[in-house]
C-alpha positions as CSV (number, residue, x, y, z in Angstrom):
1,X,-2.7,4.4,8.4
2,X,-0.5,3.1,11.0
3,X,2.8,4.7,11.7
4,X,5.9,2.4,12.5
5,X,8.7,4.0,14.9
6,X,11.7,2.3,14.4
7,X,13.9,2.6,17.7
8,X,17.1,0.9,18.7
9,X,15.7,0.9,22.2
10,X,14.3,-2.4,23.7
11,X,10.5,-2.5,24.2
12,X,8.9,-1.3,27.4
13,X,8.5,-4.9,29.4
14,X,4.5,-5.0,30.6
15,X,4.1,-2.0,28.0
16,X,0.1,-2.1,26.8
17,X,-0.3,-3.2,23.4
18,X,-2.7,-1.4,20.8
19,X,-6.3,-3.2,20.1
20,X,-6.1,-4.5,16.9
21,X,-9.1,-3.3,14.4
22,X,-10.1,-4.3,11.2
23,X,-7.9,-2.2,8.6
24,X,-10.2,0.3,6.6
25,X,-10.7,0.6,3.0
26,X,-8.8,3.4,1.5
27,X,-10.6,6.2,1.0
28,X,-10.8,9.0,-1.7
29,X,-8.3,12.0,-1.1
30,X,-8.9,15.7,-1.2
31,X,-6.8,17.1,-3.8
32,X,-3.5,16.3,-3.3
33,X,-0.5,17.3,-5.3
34,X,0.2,14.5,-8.0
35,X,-2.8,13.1,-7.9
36,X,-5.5,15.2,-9.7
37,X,-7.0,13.3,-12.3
38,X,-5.5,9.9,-11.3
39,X,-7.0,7.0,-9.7
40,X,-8.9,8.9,-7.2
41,X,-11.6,8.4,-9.7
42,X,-12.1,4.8,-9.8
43,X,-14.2,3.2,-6.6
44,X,-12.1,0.8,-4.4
45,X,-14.5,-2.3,-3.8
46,X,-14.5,-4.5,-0.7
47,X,-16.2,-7.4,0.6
48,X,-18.3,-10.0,-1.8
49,X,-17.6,-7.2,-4.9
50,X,-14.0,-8.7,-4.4
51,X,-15.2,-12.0,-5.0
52,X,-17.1,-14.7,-2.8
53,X,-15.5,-17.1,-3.2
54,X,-11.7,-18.0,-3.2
55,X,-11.4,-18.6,-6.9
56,X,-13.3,-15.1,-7.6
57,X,-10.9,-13.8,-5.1
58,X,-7.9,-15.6,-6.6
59,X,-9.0,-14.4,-10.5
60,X,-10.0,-10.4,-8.7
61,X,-5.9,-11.0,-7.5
62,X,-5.3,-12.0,-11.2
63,X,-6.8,-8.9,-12.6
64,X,-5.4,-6.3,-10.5
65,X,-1.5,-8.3,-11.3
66,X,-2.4,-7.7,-14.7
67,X,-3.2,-4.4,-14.7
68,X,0.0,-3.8,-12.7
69,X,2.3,-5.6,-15.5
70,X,0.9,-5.2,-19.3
71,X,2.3,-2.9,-20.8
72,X,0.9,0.7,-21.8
73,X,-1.9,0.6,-19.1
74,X,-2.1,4.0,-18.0
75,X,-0.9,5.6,-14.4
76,X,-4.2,6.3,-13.1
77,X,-5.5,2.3,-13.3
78,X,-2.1,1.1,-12.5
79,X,-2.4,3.1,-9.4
80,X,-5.9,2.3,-8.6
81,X,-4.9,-1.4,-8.6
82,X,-2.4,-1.0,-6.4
83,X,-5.2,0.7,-4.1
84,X,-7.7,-2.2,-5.0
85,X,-4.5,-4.8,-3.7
86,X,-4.7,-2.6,-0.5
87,X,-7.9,-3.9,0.7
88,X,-7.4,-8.1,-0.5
89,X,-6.6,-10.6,1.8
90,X,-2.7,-9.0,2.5
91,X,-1.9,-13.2,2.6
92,X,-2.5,-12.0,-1.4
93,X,-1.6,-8.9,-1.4
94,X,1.4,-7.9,0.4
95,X,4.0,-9.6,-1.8
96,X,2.2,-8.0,-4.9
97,X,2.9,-4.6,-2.9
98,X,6.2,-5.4,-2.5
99,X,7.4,-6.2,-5.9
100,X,5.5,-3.0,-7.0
101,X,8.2,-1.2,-4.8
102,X,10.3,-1.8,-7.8
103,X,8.7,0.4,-9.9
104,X,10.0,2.7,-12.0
105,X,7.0,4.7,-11.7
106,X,7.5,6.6,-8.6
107,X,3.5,7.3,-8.0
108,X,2.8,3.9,-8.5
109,X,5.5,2.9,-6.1
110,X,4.5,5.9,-3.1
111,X,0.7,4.0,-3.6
112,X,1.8,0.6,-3.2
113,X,4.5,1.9,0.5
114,X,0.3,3.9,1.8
115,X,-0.9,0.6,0.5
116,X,1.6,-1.1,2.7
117,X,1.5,0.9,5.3
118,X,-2.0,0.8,5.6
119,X,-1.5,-3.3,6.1
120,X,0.7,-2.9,8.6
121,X,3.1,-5.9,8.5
122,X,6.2,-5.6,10.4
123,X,7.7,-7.5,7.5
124,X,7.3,-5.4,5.1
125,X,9.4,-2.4,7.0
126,X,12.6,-3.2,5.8
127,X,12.0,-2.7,2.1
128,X,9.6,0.4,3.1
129,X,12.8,2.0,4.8
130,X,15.3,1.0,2.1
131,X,13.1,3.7,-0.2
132,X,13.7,6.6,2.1
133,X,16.2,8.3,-0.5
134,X,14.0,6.8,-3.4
135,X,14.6,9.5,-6.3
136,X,11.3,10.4,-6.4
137,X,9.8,13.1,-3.9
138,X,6.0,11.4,-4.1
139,X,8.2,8.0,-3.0
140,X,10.1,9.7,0.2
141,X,6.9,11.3,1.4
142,X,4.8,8.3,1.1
143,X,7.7,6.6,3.2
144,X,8.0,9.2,5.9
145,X,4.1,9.2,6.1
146,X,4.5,5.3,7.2
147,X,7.7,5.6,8.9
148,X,8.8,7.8,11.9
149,X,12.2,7.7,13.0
150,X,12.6,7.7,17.0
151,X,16.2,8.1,17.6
């Protein structure tokens, strides 16, 4: 997952900048607090399993917002779709992730900032850091995972 430093110090002029690599699918976690039980169980699918074509991909989109908004689905699928919204096109994805920030279920939110993270848009650090004193523990770690503070 990349890390973002946030500095108030200008950027080294000539510095190297990282390759770039294709961002990985998430993969399952060792037991972690919170988490036993949840969506750890469900496989996250990638490539043509997302859909081949952009309609499949568009309804696969559809299915996972869904999931995220009707009411009474239970924690562990909600969270798994934020997962499965990780590894879409993030031209889909990332403003899904960021309305899920809203949340009021603070393990759902802490999978969609990883989920974020992961993607690593620039854009997207602004609402990542506003959750740093999120009421939710899960939230603030998920946030300091992503975020590291250079002063």
């Amino acid at each position: 997952m990349p890390k973002w430093t946030t500095s108030t110090s200008p950027a080294t002029p000539g510095a190297a900048k990282p390759a770039t690599t294709p961002t990985p699918a998430p993969t399952p976690r060792a037991a972690v607090p919170g988490r036993t039980g949840t969506a750890d169980d469900y496989p996250i699918l990638t490539g043509d399993a997302l859909g081949a074509t952009p309609e499949e991909r568009q309804e696969t989109f559809d299915t996972l917002h869904n999931a995220l908004v009707k009411e009474g689905m239970p924690q562990k699928m909600r969270v798994w779709a934020v997962r499965q919204l990780g590894v879409l096109d993030p031209e889909m994805s990332v403003p899904e992730l960021l309305s899920v920030l809203d949340d009021s279920d603070g393990l759902v939110v802490a999978e969609a900032v990883e989920q974020l993270g992961r993607i690593g848009q620039a854009s997207t650090l602004p609402r990542i850091i506003a959750l740093r004193n999120h009421p939710d523990e899960r939230v603030r770690s998920a946030v300091s995972a992503v975020v590291v503070e250079v002063e």
